[in-house]
C-alpha positions as CSV (number, residue, x, y, z in Angstrom):
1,X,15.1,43.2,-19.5
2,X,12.2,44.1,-17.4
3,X,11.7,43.2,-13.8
4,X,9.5,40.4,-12.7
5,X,6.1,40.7,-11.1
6,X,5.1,39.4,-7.8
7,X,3.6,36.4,-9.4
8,X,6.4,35.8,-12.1
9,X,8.6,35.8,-9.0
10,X,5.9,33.0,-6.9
11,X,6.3,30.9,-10.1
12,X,10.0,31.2,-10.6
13,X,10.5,30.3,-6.2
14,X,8.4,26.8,-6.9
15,X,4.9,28.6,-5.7
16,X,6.2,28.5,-2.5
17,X,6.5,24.7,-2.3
18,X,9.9,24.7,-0.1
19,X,8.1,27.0,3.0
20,X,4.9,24.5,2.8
21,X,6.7,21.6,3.2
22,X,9.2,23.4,5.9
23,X,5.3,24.3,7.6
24,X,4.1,20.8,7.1
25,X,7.3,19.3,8.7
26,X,7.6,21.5,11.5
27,X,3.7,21.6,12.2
28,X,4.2,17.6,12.2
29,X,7.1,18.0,15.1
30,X,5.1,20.0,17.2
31,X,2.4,17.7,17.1
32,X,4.6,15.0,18.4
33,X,6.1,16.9,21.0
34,X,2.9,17.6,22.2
35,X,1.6,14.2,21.7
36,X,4.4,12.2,23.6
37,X,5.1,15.2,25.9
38,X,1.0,14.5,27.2
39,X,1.7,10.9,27.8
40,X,1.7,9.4,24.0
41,X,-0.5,6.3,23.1
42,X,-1.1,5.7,27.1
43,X,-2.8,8.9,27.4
44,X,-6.0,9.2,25.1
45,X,-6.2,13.2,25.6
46,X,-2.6,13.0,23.9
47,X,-4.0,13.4,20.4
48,X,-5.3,16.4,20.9
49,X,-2.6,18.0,23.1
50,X,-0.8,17.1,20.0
51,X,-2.9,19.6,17.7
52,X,-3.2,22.1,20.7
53,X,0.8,22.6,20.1
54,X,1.0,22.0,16.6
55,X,-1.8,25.0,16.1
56,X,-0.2,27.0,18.4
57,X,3.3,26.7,17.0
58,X,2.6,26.7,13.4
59,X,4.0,28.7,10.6
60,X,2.3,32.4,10.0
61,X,-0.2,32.4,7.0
């Protein structure tokens, strides 16, 4: 048997589908940390301390 490519080996791990959700979830915790650590709804520059963190914290590419 011969050994699988590199994108055999993508297909056969779900195309990577586990670490993007994984990224999504954690990139969705760091934006509410950052959101409710700013203040939360009370504070209307919370949103975007939100994405400041989640940006900063997300998973490498």
């Amino acid at each position: 048997m011969e050994p699988l490519n590199q994108n055999e080996l993508f297909v056969l791990s779900g195309g990577g589908f586990a670490y993007d959700v994984g990224c999504g979830l954690r990139y969705a915790g760091n934006f509410l940390a950052g959101y409710f650590s700013s203040g939360g709804p009370s504070n209307p520059n919370s949103i975007a301390m939100g994405v400041i963190v989640a940006e900063a914290k997300k998973c490498p590419s």
